[in-house]
C-alpha angles and dihedrals in degrees: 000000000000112000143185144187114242094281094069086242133141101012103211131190095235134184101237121213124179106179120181104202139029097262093053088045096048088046087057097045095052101041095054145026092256143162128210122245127216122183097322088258093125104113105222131014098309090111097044139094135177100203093035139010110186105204102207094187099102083067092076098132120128102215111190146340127208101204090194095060094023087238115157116191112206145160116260093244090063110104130229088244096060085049092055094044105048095044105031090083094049083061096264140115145165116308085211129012141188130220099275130039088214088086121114112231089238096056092044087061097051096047086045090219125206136200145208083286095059092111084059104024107033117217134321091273090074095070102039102104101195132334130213118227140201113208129197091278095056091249118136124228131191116214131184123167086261091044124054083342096177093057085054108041081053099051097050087086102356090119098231101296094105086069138289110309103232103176130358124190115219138178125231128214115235117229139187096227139339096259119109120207098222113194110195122209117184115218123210094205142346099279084057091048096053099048090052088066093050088054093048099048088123092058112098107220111034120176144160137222105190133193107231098189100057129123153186109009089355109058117138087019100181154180106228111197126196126181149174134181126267142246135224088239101052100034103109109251103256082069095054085095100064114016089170101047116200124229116254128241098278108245103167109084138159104240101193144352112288124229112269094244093069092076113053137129088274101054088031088053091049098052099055086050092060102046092043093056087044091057091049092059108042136098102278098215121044133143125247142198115245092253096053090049112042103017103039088154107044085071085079121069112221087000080164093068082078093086101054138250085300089068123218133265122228114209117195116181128170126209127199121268092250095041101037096099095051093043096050092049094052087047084052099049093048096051092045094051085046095054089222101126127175120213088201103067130147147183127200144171127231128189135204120330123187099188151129098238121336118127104249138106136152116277127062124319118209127197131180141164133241132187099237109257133129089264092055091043082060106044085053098058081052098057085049107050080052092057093052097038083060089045098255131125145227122247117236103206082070106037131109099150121052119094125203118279083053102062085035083060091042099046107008101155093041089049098054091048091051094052093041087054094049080049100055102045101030113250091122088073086040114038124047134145128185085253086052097058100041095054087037081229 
């Protein structure tokens, strides 16, 4: 069957398995080169291959929780939003959490996600206690970072090619409500944006909405938000009644592809005006239900109809802490001259990783969104050969565009060790994705 990340983009003809047990699921792994799939919200081709899919999401079962530590153990299938739904109420919640609840934990894992609290808490990987792996001989490992490290320093991030995530035991943060108290800055330009994060670096959810067609004196204009979670004491008292607040039967939905001329440099640029100028106006501290605050899209079903039947590309790069100015602004300048604006467009910070080959480091991480078109396929390369050229790096689990020599210039080292280690123990024969192959990862 033809299938897509959640950009739409590239459609690939895939072999499609859906095994239900571990012996289905061994008898796939060793009879054919294979990637897992989560719940398709990769951006690009990671999850996808065209000999063998493995869809993971009959694995859906929540295994155990531990109150006192706050550790749940699951099967890599079960997605974030179950997770959320069946523990917020106990007074617990993700630890760390991407930008959408519709994520499978094993995914999450492999792409090794991170969240506004990157800069405190580090990425999802830290609070992954120990992971069970299928290798290419259908043989499952378990691997800690006391116990086969190497296995499991590799697979957080590794995005699925050291092998099919099976479990994974994480630890939950516990948490008063479900209200988060958001405090909005408005940033004239990057640099003050930027300071503002570096002022903020006790907050503990810090994130960006940038204006990415800005010029002049105002290039990088932003929204900077940062948020905690509340206490009982302190939630305003219209909110006593339901201090975890659930989230509502979704009604907003994108029916069908819009036309491509919805999205240009004119209604994009409108639009980041608007909210811009919202934000400006608006109470700087409010409180916020979970939802509103880490999952804003999610509100909208098939939000990614929006860019057409072409589909869009994500690009997420991050710069080093002492040439991330520079860099930005030279991102910036480049997407304003192009006219390619993206109306999704954010700006973290991330503190300090010590990892294999997860995506993080600390610096800023910048992500936007392009309707796919030759123009945007270029832009992109660009955005890219800057990033290297100011020592930063892509992330995979939103690419659908580099091609080799590009991530080799970005990551060389860490390049050459992952492939000697999918060498060594086999997953090479055993694990590709599209993405895979076209970075000869």
């Amino acid at each position: 069957m033809k299938l897509s990340g959640w950009g739409k983009y590239p459609v690939v003809d895939c072999r499609l398995s859906q095994p239900r047990s571990e012996k289905e699921l061994a008898d796939t792994v060793i009879t054919s080169k294979s990637i897992a799939r989560g719940n398709g919200r990769a951006y690009g081709d990671s999850a996808l291959s065209r000999t063998n899919t493995i869809d993971m999401l009959k694995f859906n079962h929540m295994l155990s929780f531990d109150p006192t530590t706050g550790q749940l153990v699951a099967e890599a299938g079960v997605l974030l939003s179950d997770v959320i739904a069946a523990f917020l109420p106990r007074g617990w919640f993700p630890a760390v959490t991407p930008g959408t609840r519709f994520v499978s934990l094993g995914g999450m894992a492999a792409a090794d996600v991170h969240g506004k609290n990157h800069h405190i808490d580090g990425s999802f990987g830290n609070c992954v206690d120990w992971l069970d792996v299928m290798g290419p001989d259908g043989k499952i490992t378990r691997c800690s970072r006391t116990e086969n490290t190497p296995l499991f320093e590799w697979s957080i991030g590794g995005m699925g090619l050291t092998g099919v995530i099976l479990r994974i035991a994480l630890r939950l943060r516990p948490v008063e409500t479900g209200w988060i108290r958001q405090t909005t800055h408005v940033a004239q330009n990057l640099d003050a944006a930027i300071d503002l994060f570096e002022k903020s670096l006790d907050a503990t959810y810090s994130v960006a909405w940038i204006d990415c067609l800005s010029t002049g004196n105002a290039l990088g204009r932003s929204l900077v938000m940062l948020g905690e979670h509340a206490t009982r004491a302190e939630m305003p008292v219209k909110y006593h009644a339901t201090p975890f607040p659930s989230v509502t039967t979704q009604k907003l939905s994108v029916p069908f592809n819009l036309p491509g001329f919805c999205l240009n440099q004119y209604s994009v640029r409108a639009f980041n005006a608007l909210y811009y100028w919202n934000g400006k106006r608006g109470d700087p501290t409010s409180y916020v239900n979970w939802n509103s605050y880490f999952y804003p899209l999610d509100s909208v079903l098939e939000w990614n109809r929006i860019y057409g039947r072409q589909g869009f590309a994500q690009f997420q790069c991050v710069l080093p802490l002492d040439s991330a100015r520079s860099g930005l602004s030279e991102m910036l300048n480049n997407i304003s001259e192009s006219g390619r604006g993206s109306f999704l467009a954010v700006l973290k910070r991330f503190g300090q990783q010590h990892s294999r080959f997860s995506f993080p480091m600390e610096g800023y991480t910048l992500a936007l969104d392009f309707p796919i078109s030759d123009r945007s396929v270029a832009l992109i390369r660009k955005l890219g050969q800057i990033t290297a050229d100011y020592g930063g790096r892509i992330y995979l689990a939103k690419d659908s565009i580099m091609d080799a020599q590009s991530v080799r210039t970005m990551d060389a080292t860490r390049v050459d060790e992952f492939e000697s280690l999918r060498q060594h123990n086999g997953a090479a024969q055993r694990f590709a994705s599209a993405q895979s192959e076209r970075l000869k990862l």
